[in-house]
VEXNU-607908 format. One line per 3 residues: number of its first residue (from 0); their letters; for each residue z, y negated, x of C-alpha. Coordinates in steps of 0.25 Angstrom, whole numbers, plus 5000, padded with zeros to 4 digits. Example, Ala and Ser with C-alpha at 12.3 -4.5 7.8 and 13.67 -1.06 7.14 Angstrom:
2
0	AS	5031/5018/5049  5029/5004/5055
***
This chain:
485
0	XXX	5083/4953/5024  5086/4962/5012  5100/4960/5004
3	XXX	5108/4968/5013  5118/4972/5002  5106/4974/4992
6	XXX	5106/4989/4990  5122/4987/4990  5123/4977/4978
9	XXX	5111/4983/4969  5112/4997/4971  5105/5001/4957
12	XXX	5091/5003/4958  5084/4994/4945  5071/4997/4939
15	XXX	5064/4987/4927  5065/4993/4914  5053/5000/4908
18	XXX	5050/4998/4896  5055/5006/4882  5047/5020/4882
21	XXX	5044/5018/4867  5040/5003/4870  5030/5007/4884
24	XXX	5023/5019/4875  5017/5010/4867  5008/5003/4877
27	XXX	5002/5004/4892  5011/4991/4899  5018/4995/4913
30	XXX	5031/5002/4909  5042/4993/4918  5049/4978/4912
33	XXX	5050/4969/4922  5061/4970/4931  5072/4956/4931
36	XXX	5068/4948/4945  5084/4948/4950  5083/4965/4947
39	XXX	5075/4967/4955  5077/4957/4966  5089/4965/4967
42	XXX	5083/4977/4968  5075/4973/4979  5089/4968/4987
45	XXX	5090/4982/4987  5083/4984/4997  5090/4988/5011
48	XXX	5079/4981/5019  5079/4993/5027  5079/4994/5044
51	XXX	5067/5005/5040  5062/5005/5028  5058/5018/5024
54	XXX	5051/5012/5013  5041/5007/5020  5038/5023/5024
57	XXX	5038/5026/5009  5028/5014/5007  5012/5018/5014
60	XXX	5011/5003/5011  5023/4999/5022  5027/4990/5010
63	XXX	5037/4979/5016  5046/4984/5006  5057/4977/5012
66	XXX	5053/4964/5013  5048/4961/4999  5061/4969/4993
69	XXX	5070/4957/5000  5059/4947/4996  5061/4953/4982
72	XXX	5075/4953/4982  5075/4936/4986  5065/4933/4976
75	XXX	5055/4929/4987  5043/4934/4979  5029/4927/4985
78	XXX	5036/4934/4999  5038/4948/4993  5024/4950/4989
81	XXX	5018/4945/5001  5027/4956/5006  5022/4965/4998
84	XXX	5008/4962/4999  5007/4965/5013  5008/4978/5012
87	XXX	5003/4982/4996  4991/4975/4991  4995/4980/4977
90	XXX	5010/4981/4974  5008/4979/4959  5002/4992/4960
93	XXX	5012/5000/4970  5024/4995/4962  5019/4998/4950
96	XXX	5013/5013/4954  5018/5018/4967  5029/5029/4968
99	XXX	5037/5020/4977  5039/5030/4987  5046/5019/4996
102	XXX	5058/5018/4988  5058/5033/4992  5060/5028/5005
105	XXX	5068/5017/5002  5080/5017/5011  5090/5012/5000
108	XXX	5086/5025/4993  5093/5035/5002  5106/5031/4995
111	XXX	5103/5022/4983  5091/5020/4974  5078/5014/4982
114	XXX	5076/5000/4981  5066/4997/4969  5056/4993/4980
117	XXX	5043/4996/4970  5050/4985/4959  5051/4976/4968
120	XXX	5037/4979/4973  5031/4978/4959  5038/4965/4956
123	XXX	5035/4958/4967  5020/4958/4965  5022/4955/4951
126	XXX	5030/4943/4955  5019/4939/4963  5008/4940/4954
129	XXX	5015/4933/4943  5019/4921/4955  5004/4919/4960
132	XXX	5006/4927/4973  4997/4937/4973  4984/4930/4975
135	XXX	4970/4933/4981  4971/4933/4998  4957/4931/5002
138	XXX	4951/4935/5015  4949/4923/5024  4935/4928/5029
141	XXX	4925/4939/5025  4922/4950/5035  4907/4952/5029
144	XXX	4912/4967/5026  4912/4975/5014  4920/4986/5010
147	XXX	4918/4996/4997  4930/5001/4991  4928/5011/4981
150	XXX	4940/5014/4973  4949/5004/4966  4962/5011/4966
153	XXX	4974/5006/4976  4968/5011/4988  4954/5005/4985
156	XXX	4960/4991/4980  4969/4992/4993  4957/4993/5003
159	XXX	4950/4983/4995  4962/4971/4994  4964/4973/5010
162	XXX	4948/4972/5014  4945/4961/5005  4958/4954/5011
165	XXX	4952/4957/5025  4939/4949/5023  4928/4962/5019
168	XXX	4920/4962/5006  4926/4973/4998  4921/4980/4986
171	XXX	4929/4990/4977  4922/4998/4971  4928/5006/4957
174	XXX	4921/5016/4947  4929/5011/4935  4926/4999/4928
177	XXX	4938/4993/4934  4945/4994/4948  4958/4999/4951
180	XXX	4955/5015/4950  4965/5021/4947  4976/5010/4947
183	XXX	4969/5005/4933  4963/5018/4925  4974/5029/4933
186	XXX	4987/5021/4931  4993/5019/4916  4994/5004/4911
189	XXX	5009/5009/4910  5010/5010/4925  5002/4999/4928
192	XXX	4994/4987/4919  4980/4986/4924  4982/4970/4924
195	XXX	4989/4972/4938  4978/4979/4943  4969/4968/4938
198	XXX	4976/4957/4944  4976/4963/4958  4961/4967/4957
201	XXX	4959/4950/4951  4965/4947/4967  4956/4957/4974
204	XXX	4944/4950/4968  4948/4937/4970  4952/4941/4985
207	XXX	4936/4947/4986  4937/4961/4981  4925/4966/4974
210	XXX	4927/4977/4963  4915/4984/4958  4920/4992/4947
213	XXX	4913/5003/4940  4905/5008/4951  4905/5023/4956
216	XXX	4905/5024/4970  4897/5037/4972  4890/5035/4958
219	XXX	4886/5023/4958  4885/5018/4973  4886/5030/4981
222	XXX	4892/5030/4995  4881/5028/5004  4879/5015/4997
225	XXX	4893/5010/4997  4891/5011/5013  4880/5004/5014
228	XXX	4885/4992/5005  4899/4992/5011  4903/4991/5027
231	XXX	4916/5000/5021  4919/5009/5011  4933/5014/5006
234	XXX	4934/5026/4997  4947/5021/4989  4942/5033/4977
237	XXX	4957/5039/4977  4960/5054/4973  4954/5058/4961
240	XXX	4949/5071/4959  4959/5077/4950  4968/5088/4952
243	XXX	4965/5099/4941  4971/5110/4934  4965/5123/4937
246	XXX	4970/5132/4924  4962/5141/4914  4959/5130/4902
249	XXX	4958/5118/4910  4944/5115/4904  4951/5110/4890
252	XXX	4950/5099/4882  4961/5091/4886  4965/5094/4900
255	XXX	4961/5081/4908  4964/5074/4921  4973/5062/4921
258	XXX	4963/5053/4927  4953/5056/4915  4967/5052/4906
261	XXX	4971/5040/4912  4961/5033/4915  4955/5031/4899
264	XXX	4969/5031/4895  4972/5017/4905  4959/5012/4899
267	XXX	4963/5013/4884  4976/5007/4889  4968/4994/4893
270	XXX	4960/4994/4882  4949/4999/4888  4938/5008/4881
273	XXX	4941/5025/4886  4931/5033/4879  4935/5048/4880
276	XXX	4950/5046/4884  4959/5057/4882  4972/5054/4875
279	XXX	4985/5059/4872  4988/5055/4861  4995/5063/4851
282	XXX	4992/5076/4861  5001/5085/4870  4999/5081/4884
285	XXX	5002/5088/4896  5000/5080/4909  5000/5090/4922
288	XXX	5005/5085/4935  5018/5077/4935  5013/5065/4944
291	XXX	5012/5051/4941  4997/5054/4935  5003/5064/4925
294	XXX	5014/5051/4923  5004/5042/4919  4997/5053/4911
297	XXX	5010/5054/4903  5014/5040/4900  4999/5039/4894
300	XXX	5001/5050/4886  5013/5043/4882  5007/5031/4877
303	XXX	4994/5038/4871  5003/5044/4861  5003/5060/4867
306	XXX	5012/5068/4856  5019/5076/4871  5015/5074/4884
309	XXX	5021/5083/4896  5018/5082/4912  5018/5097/4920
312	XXX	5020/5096/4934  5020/5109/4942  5030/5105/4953
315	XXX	5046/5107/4949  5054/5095/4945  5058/5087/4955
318	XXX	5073/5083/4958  5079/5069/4954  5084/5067/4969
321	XXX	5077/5068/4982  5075/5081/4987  5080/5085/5001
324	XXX	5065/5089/5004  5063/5075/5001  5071/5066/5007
327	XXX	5069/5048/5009  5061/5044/5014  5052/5053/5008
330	XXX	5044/5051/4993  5052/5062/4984  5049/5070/4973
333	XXX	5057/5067/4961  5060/5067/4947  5053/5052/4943
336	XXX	5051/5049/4929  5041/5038/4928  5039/5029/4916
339	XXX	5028/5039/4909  5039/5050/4910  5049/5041/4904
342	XXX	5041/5038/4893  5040/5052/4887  5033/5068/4889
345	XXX	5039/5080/4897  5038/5083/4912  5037/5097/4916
348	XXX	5037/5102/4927  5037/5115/4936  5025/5119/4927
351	XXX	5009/5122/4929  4999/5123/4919  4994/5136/4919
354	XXX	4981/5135/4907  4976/5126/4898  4975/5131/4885
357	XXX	4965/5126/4877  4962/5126/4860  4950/5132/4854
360	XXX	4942/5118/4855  4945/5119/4870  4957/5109/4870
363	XXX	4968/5110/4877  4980/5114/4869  4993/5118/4880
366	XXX	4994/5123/4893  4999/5134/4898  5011/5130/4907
369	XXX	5019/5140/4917  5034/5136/4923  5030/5135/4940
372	XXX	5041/5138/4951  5038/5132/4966  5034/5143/4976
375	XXX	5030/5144/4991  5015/5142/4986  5018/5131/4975
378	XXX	5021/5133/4961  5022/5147/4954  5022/5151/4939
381	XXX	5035/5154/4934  5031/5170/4925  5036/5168/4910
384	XXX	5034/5152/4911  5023/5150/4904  5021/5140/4893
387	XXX	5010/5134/4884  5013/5118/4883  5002/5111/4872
390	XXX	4994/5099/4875  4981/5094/4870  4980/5085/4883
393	XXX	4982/5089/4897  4981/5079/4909  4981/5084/4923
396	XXX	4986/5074/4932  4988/5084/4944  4984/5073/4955
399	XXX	4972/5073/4964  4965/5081/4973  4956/5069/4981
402	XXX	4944/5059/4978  4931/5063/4971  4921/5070/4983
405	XXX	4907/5067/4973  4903/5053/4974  4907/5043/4985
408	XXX	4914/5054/4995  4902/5061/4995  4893/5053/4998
411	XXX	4898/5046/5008  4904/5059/5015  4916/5056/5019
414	XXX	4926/5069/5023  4935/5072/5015  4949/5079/5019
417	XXX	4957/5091/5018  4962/5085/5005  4949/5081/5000
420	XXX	4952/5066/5003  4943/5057/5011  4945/5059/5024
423	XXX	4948/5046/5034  4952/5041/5048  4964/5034/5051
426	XXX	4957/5021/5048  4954/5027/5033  4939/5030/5036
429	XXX	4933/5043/5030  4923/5050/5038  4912/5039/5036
432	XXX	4913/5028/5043  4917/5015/5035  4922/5023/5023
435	XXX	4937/5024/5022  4945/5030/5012  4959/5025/5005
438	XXX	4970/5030/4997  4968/5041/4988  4954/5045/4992
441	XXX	4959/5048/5007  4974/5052/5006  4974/5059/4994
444	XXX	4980/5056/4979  4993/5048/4983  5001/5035/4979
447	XXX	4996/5021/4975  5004/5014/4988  4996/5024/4997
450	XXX	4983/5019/4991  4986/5007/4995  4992/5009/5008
453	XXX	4979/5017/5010  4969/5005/5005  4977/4996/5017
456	XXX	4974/5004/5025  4961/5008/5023  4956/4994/5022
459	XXX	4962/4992/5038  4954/5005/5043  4941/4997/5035
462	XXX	4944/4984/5041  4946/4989/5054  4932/4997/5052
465	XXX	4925/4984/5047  4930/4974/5058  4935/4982/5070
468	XXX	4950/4981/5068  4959/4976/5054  4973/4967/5052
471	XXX	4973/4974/5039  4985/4984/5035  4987/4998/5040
474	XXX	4998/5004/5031  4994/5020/5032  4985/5030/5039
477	XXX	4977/5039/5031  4987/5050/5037  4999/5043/5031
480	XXX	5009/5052/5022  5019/5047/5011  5033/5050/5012
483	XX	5032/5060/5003  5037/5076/5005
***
């Protein structure tokens, strides 16, 4: 069991370091030093070893958070990642991206600072990757079934580890060059170096997974042939039909969508050629929505040399402490600051952009800003607020509103929801038998740990569908909620 008098004799909650701001603007490496091994061993002693553990309910994955925390704390790493293992195919992503909203349900945290539990998480696979234990685990017999993927973001990937491992033939299909969606072009080199994606994809493909990169599904093979080449297909295409920004002047020069931003911005980062990228250097930049997309917006704009950057977010400025509307387990809204806001710019908030205003060469040059207060209908212009703020680039990261309907969704007609997501059963099959849908594409835009939870699961509902029953994991149902208000 867990150090009983853990949480008594370390009672400070410990973080590593990050590295100097001066020092981390100057290139793209993850922003966190490596944490000292008796640290955080301790940290994980802090951990109650709960009769319930409510983290388990703030994790869709059922993590067995518990277990490898007291494996952790005794050093006994080879048995805390098969711990961890599991239940998350891919903890070197979750501990470097997810919002951790089971140290939100941390019991410990009711009266003391949560356990460190994504630490511990991260380290734990990187132990194990530096000590040659994480290897390929090959099927032991092939079931003569094949299974396209399309999309190679968590959820895809997710489905894909699982069904290869399960004996089918599985082939990941991704539009750009390289797989891992998002996960590779979407999240900043500061958040995540593409070197740990690679060495997880190098394991798929030794463990059988075929990747086919560069390929359009819908474009280039429509649906109708993906059936008829595949005994399943999953859509694993995630949420990405950008919000937008309905305001006199949003036609200018200047005013683009994050994932037109980041993606070129990731590439040159690598080294890779990115015709057409827009940058902000040297520029005013004004990032709206307040989210972890604006974030990674910023801390690019950061290192690109922006002369200002500063993030609107229409909703008031949330509290330093739980709210009572709020309370544990549940995920809470509060003031964070993340590495990006460390590093420099201004945050905003209570604010909504009303126009854009553009030069005589049809360029942005400011927005025209307005002070909002909450009502019963949602945000309301506060009269005699307004304000012009300059900026020569505008990147609207307002979130998602649902998969793109043109190509693949059409053709192979599935339904879509209320929400404009894919529609599926409670085995994650869409309304066409032997397509299901996972992650973003079916619940709407949510969290990295979901995807996965999602792609578990999915890939049961496919197995069960291809043999008649499955062993594989079941961790949520496409009705599932976060703990979240």
């Amino acid at each position: 069991m867990a150090d009983p008098r853990g949480f008594l004799t370390t009672r400070e909650r410990e973080l590593p370091r990050r590295r100097p701001v001066p020092i981390r603007l100057m290139d793209w490496r993850e922003v966190y030093e490596q944490q000292e091994e008796g640290e955080l061993r301790r940290q994980a002693g802090r951990c109650m070893d709960c009769g319930i553990p409510f983290c388990h309910s703030g994790c869709p994955l059922g993590n067995l958070i518990p277990e490898w925390n007291d494996l952790a704390r005794r050093g006994d790493w080879p048995g805390a990642i098969e711990r961890l293992h599991a239940t998350n195919n891919f903890p070197e992503f979750t501990g470097r991206l997810c919002p951790a909203p089971c140290e939100s349900a941390c019991v410990l945290g009711i009266s003391q600072p949560a356990v460190t539990i994504k630490q511990v998480e991260v380290t734990t696979i990187e132990r194990a990757f530096a000590d040659g234990n994480v290897t390929p685990q090959l099927p032991g017999r092939l079931s003569g079934k094949t299974v396209a993927a399309v999309g190679s973001g968590p959820a895809g990937l997710a489905v894909a580890q699982q069904l290869t491992r399960a004996g089918h033939t599985v082939a990941v299909f991704e539009r750009a060059d390289r797989p891992g969606g998002l996960l590779r072009y979407g999240i900043p080199e500061f958040k995540m170096e593409k070197s740990v994606l690679d060495r997880r994809i190098d394991q798929m493909r030794t463990e059988g997974t075929r990747f086919k990169s560069g390929v359009d599904i819908g474009r280039d093979l429509t649906g109708e042939q993906l059936r008829q080449r595949y005994d399943a297909v999953v859509l694993a295409i995630g949420s990405t039909v950008p919000r937008d920004l309905p305001v006199p002047g949003r036609e200018a020069e200047g005013v683009v969508q994050a994932m037109e931003y980041l993606p070129p911005a990731n590439r040159a980062a690598l080294g890779e050629e990115a015709p057409g990228q827009v940058v902000a250097t040297g520029k005013d930049v004004v990032i709206i929505g307040g989210g972890d997309t604006g974030a990674d917006c910023l801390g690019t704009a950061l290192r690109q040399g922006a002369r200002s950057v500063t993030q609107l977010e229409i909703l008031p400025r949330p509290g330093a402490d739980r709210p009572d509307a709020q309370p544990w387990p549940t995920y809470p809204m509060l003031f964070r600051v993340s590495s990006a806001h460390e590093e420099g710019g201004d945050r905003v908030y209570a604010t909504s952009t009303e126009e854009v205003l553009q030069d005589e060469h049809g360029r942005v040059r400011a927005l025209r800003l307005v002070e909002v207060e909450l009502g019963e209908r949602g945000p309301v212009p506060v009269p005699g607020t307004e304000r012009e703020l300059p900026a020569q680039l505008v990147l609207l990261a307002m979130g998602f509103v649902g998969p793109e309907r043109s190509g693949v969704v059409e053709q192979l007609g599935v339904e879509l929801d209320e929400r404009s997501n894919v529609r599926r059963d409670d085995a994650f099959m869409t309304s066409v038998p032997g397509v299901f849908v996972a992650g973003d594409a079916g619940r709407g835009q949510s969290l990295i740990v979901w995807a996965i939870a999602e792609g578990r699961s999915a890939a049961h509902g496919v197995d069960a569908w291809l043999r008649g029953s499955s062993a594989l994991p079941r961790p949520v149902a496409p009705t599932d909620r976060p703990l979240t208000p």
